[in-house]
C-alpha positions in Angstrom: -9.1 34.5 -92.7 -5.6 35.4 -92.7 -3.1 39.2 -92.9 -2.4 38.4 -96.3 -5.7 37.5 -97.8 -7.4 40.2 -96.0 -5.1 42.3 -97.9 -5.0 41.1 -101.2 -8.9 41.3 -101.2 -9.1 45.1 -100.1 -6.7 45.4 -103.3 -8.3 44.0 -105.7 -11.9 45.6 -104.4 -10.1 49.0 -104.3 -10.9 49.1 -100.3 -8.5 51.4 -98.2 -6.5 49.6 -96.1 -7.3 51.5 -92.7 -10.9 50.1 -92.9 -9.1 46.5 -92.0 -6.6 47.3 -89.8 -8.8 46.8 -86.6 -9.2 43.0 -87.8 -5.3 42.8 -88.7 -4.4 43.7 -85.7 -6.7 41.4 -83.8 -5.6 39.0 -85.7 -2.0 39.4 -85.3 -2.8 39.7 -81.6 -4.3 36.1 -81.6 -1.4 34.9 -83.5 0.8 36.3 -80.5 -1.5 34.9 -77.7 -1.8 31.3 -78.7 2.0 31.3 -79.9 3.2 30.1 -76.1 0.1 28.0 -75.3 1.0 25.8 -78.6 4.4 25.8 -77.7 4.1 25.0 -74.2 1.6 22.2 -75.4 4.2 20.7 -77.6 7.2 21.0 -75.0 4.9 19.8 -71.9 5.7 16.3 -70.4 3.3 13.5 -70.7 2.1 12.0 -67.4 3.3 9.4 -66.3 1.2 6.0 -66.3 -0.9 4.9 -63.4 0.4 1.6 -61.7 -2.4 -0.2 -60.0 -1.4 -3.0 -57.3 -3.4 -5.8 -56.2 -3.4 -6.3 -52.2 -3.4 -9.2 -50.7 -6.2 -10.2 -47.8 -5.6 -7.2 -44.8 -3.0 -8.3 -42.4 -4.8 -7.7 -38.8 -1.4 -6.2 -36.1 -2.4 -6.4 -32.4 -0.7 -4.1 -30.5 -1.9 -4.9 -27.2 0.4 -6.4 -24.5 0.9 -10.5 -24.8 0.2 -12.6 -21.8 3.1 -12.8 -20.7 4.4 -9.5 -20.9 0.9 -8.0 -19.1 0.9 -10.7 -16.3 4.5 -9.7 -15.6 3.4 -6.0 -15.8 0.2 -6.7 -13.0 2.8 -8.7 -10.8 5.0 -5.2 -10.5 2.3 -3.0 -10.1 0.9 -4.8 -7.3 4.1 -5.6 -6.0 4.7 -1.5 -5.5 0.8 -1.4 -4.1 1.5 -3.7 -1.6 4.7 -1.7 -0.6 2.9 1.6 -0.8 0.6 0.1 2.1 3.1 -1.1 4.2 4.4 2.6 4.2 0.4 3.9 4.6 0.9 5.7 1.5 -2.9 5.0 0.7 -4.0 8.1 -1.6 -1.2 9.9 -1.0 1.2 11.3 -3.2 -1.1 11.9 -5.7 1.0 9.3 -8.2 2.8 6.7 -5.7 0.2 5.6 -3.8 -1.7 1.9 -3.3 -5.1 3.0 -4.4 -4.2 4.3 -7.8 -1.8 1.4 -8.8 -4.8 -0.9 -7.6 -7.1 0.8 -9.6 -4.7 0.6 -12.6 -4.6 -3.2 -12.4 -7.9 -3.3 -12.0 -8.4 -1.6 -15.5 -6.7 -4.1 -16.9 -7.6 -7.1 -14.9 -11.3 -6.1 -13.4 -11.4 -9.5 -11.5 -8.5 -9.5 -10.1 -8.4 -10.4 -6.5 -5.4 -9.2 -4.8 -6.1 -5.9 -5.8 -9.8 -5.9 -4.6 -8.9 -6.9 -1.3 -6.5 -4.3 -1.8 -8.8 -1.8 -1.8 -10.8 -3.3 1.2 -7.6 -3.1 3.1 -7.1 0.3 2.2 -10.7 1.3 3.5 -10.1 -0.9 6.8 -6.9 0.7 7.6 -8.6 4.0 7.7 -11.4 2.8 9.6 -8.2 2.0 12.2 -6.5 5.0 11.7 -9.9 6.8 12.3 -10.7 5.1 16.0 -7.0 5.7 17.0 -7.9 9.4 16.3 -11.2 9.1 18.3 -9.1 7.9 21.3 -6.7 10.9 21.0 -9.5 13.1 20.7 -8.4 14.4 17.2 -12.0 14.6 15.7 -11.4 16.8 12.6 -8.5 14.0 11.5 -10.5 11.3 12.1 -13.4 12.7 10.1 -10.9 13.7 7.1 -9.7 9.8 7.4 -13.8 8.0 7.3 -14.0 11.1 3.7 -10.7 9.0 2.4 -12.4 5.7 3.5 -16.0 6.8 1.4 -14.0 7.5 -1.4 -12.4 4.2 -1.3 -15.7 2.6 -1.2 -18.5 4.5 -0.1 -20.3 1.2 0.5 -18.1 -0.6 2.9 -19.9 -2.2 5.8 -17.8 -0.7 8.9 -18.4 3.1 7.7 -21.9 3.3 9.9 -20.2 1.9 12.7 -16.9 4.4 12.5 -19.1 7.5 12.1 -21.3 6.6 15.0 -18.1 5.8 17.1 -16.7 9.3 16.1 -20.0 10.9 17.3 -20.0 8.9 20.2 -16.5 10.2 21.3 -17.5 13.5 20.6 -20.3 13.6 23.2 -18.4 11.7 25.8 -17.5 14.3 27.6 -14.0 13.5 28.1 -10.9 16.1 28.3 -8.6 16.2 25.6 -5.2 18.3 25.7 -3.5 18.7 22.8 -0.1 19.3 23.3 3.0 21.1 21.7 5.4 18.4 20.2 8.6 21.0 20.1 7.5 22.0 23.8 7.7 18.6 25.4 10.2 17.2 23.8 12.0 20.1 25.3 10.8 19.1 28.4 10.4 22.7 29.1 9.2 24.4 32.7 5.8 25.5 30.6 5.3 21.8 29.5 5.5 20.7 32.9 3.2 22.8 34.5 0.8 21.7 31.6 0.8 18.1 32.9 0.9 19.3 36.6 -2.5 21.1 35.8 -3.6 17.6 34.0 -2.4 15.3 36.9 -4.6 17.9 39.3 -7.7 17.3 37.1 -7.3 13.7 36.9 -7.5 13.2 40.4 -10.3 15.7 40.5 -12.2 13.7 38.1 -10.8 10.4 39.4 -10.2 10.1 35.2 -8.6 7.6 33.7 -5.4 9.0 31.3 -4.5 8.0 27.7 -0.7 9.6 27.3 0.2 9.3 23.8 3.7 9.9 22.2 6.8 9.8 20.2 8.4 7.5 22.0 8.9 5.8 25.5 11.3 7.8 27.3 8.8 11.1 26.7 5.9 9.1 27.7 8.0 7.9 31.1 8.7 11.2 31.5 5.4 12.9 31.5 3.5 10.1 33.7 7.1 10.8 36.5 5.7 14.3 36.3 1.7 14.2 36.6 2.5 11.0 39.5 5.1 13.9 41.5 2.1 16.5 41.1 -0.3 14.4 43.0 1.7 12.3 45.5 -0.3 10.0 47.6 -3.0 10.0 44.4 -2.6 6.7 42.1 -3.3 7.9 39.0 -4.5 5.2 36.4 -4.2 5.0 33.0 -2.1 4.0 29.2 0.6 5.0 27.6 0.7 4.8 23.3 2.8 5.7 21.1 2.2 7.6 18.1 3.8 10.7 16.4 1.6 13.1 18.6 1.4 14.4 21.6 -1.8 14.2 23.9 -3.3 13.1 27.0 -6.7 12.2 27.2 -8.5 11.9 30.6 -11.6 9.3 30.4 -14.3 10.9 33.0 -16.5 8.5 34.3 -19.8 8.6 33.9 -20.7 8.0 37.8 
C-alpha cells in the first residue's frame, strides 16, 4: 500500500494521521533503501559471454637431453674424471673430484663402463697409497686411506688383504722416525744428530733402512751423514721419494 492511499483512507475513515505514521515512515524508508540497488541494477554491466575452445589431441614436450647432446655431456664428464685421477684428486675437493663426476655419469648411464672401472681404479689406487704408508710407518694415514677405499666400494676384493698388511706392519716391530720436513731441509745441526742417532741404531740392529724424501739431493744427503756416523759399518738399505720425511729401519727377525 502506498503514502498516498494510506492517507486518503485515514481521511475518509476520520483516523488521526499520527496512528500511521510508523508505517509511512517505513515505507518511505524502503523507498529510500531499494532506490540504489534498482539503480545500480539498471546501470550494472552485463557479463561478458563465455568462449569455449576445443583442443586438439595433448602435444607430449620431452625435455630430457637428446642423444647427442647427453653423449657429448658423458664424454666431458669423464674426460675431467680421468684428469681428476691423474692429479689423485679421488674424493677430494668435495666438488672436483673423480668419484663424484663418476658417480654423476653413472646416474645417467648406470652401465657405463669407463666410469665403473673408474671407480675400481679409484679403490686400487688407495689400496697403493695405503701399503706405501705401511712402509713409511704412517699407520693412522694408511688407515684413513683403506676408510676412503670402503667407501668407494666396501666390497672390493683387495680390502682383507690391505687391512691385514696394515696390522701386519704394525706388529713388526720395526723403528719408524718420523722426521721434521722444515728441519732437514735445513739441514740443520739438530737434524743431523737425529740421523747420527739412527745410523748408531741401524748398525745396532744390523737393520735394514727405508729413507724416504722430497727429492734426491736430501735423500743423498742424509745416507752421506748416517754412512760418516758409522765408518767401517756398511749400512744397507732404499732410498724413495715422496713428499715426507722418514727413515724406517727393518729389524730382523733373527
Amino acid at each position: 500500500m502506498s503514502v498516498c492511499r494510506i492517507t486518503t483512507y485515514a481521511m475518509m475513515k476520520h483516523i488521526p494521521i499520527k496512528y500511521f505514521l510508523p508505517v509511512i515512515v517505513l515505507l518511505l524508508n524502503a523507498c529510500e533503501t531499494q532506490q540504489p540497488a534498482i539503480e545500480g541494477a539498471v546501470s550494472a554491466p552485463s557479463n561478458p559471454p563465455l568462449k569455449i575452445s576445443v583442443l586438439s589431441d595433448p602435444q607430449v614436450i620431452d625435455n630430457s637431453i637428446r642423444v647427442p647432446d647427453q653423449q657429448r655431456w658423458i664424454a666431458d664428464i669423464l674426460f675431467e674424471a680421468l684428469q681428476a685421477m691423474d692429479s689423485d684428486r679421488l674424493l677430494t675437493p668435495v666438488d672436483n673430484n673423480a668419484h663424484i663426476r663418476f658417480q654423476r655419469v653413472l646416474a645417467y648411464d648406470p652401465s657405463n663402463e669407463i666410469a665403473l672401472e673408474g671407480l675400481q681404479n679409484i679403490v686400487e689406487r688407495y689400496l697403493k697409497l695405503s701399503a706405501e704408508a705401511n712402509r713409511r710407518g704412517l699407520f693412522e694415514e694408511s688407515k684413513v686411506l683403506l676408510n676412503n677405499a670402503r667407501f668407494v666400494d666396501d666390497a672390493h676384493p683387495g680390502l682383507a688383504a690391505a687391512t691385514e698388511a696394515l696390522l701386519a706392519e704394525m706388529d713388526s716391530g720395526d723403528l719408524f722416525f718420523q722426521l721434521d720436513a722444515q728441519d732437514f731441509s735445513k739441514r740443520s745441526e739438530s737434524a743431523e744428530q737425529q740421523l747420527i742417532d739412527i745410523a748408531l741404531q741401524a748398525r745396532q740392529h744390523e737393520a735394514f733402512f727405508l729413507i724416504t724424501a722430497p727429492n734426491d739431493d736430501q735423500a743423498r744427503w742424509m745416507f752421506s751423514v748416517m754412512r760418516n756416523a758409522v765408518k767401517g759399518y756398511r749400512l744397507r738399505g732404499n732410498i724413495e721419494l715422496a713428499s715426507r720425511t722418514t727413515i724406517r729401519l727393518r729389524i730382523s727377525a733373527d
